[in-house]
C-alpha positions in Angstrom: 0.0 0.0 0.0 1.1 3.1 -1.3 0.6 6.9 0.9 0.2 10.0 -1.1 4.2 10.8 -0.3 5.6 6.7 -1.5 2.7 7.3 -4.6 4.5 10.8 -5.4 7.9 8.9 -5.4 6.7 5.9 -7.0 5.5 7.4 -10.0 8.4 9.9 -10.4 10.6 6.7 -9.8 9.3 4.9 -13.5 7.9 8.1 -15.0 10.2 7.9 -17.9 7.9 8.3 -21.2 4.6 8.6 -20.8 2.0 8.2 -17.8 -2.1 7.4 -17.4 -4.6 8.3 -15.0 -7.7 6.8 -15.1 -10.2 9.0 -13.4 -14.0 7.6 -13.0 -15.3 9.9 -9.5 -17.6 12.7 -9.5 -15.4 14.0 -6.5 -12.0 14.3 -5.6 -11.3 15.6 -2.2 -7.5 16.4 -2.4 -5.2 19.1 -1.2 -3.3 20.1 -4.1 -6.7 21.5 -5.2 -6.3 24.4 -2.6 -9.6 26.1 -1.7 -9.9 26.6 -5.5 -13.1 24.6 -5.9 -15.1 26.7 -2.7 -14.0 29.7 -4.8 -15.0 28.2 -7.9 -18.8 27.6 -5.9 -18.5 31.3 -4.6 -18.2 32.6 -8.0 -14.5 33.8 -8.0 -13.5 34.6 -11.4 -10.5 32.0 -11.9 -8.2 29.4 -9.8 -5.8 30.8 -7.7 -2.7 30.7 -10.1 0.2 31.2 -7.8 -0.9 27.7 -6.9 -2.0 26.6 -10.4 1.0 28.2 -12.1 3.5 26.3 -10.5 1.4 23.1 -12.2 1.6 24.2 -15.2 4.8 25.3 -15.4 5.7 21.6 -14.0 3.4 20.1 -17.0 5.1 22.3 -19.7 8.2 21.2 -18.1 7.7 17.5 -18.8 6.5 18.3 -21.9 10.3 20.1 -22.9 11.8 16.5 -21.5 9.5 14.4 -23.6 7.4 13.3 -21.0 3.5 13.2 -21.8 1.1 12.6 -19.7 -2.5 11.2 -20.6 -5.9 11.4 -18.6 -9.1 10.1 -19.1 -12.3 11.1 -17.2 -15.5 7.9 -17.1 -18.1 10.9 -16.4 -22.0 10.0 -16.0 -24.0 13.2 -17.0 -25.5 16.0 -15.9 -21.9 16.6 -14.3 -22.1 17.3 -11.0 -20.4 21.3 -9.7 -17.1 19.1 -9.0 -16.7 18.3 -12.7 -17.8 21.8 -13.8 -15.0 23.1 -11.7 -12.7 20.5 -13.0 -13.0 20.3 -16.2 -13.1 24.3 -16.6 -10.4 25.5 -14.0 -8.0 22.6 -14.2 -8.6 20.6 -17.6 -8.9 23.7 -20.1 -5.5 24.9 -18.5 -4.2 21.7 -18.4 -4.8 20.7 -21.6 -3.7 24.3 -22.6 -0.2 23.7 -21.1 0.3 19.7 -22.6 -1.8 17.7 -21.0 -3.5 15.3 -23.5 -6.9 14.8 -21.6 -10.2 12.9 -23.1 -14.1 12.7 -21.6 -15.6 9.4 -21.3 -19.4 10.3 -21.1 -21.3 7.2 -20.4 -24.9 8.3 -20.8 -23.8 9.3 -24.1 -22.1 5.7 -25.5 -21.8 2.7 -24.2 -18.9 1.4 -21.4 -16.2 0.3 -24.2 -15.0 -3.7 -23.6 -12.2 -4.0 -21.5 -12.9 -0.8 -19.2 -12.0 -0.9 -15.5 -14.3 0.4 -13.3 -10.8 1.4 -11.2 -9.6 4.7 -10.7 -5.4 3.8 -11.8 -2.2 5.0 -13.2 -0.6 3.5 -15.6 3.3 4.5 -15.5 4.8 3.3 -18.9 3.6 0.3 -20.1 4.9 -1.9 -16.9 3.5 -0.3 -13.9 0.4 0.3 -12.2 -1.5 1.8 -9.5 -4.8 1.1 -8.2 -5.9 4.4 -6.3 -8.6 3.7 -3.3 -10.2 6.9 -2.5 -13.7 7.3 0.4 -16.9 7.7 -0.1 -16.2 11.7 0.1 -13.1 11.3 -2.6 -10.1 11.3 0.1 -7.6 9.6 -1.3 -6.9 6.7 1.1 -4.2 4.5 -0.6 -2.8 3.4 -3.5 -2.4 -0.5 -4.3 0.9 -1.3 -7.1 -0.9 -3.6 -9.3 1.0 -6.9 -9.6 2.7 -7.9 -13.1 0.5 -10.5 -13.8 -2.4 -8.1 -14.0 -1.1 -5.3 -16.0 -2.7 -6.2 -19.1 -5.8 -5.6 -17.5 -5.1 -2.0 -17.1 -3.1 -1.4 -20.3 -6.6 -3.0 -22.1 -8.7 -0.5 -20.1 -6.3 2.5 -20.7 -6.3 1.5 -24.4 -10.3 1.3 -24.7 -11.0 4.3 -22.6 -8.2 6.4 -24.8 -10.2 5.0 -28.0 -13.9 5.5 -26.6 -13.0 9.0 -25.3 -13.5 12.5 -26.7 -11.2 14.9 -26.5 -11.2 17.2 -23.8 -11.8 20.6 -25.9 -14.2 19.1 -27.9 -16.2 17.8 -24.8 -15.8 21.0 -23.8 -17.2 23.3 -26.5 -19.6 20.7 -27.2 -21.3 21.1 -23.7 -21.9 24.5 -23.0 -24.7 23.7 -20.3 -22.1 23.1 -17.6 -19.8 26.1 -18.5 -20.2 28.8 -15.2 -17.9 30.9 -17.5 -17.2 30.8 -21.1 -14.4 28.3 -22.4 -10.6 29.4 -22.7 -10.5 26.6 -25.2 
């Protein structure tokens, strides 16, 4: 079992290419957020980018070293204000700064085959970690997937990458969950 500190140096330990995150909650409850999404609910016209800055710089960054990182979000429509926030005060910068990022809307397709109801990361193509969050979206741990079961998730990242929209063209295409109009 993996804390948030051994997870931080156990991805930057095989993060040597490319690295996947499989995201399928409508909450995340994390610290590296900041009190961004309670301003986001209060109205407050952007992120805080003295915090978010520094993550993008870090994202272009990896991008200069050849690093690329992938996400994709399993969403279930409406999207709840978590998503909203997300997707407009951390995926359209994100995705502005590198990040390659993709929607997976299941009330608008069908769960592709070979799609893992797990929340992972897939580091490379030989390593993974299962992430076990609460019932509020604390993460709790994360379990290193043995060998022996990391087709599994390289089949699920594959199918989700396939099955997925892009992010900006989620985006743009969705305009009922924008509180403010897209910097896409």
């Amino acid at each position: 079992m993996l804390d948030e500190n051994e997870l931080g140096a156990y991805i930057d330990q095989h993060f040597t290419s490319t690295l996947f995150r499989m995201e399928t909650l409508d909450l995340y409850d994390v610290s590296s957020n900041g009190d961004d999404f309670r301003r986001y609910l209060d109205g407050e016209p952007g992120p805080d980018m003295s915090r978010k800055g520094k993550w993008l710089d870090h994202i272009r960054n990896e991008v200069v070293r050849g690093l690329h990182t992938y996400r994709v979000h399993v969403v279930h429509g409406p999207l709840t204000d978590y998503l909203r926030y997300e997707f407009e005060w951390d995926y359209v910068h994100n995705a502005a700064a590198g990040e390659h990022i993709r929607i997976l809307d299941l009330t608008e397709q069908s769960s592709p085959e070979g799609l893992v109801a797990d929340d992972f990361w897939l580091i490379g193509e030989d390593h993974a970690v299962v992430m076990h969050y609460d019932d509020e979206g604390r993460f709790q741990h994360g379990r290193i997937v043995p060998e022996g079961q990391l087709v599994e998730y390289r089949q699920a990242r594959d199918a989700a990458w396939s099955a997925a929209v892009p992010f900006t063209d989620y985006w743009r295409e969705h305009p009922q969950y924008w509180r403010d109009s897209p910097a896409i």
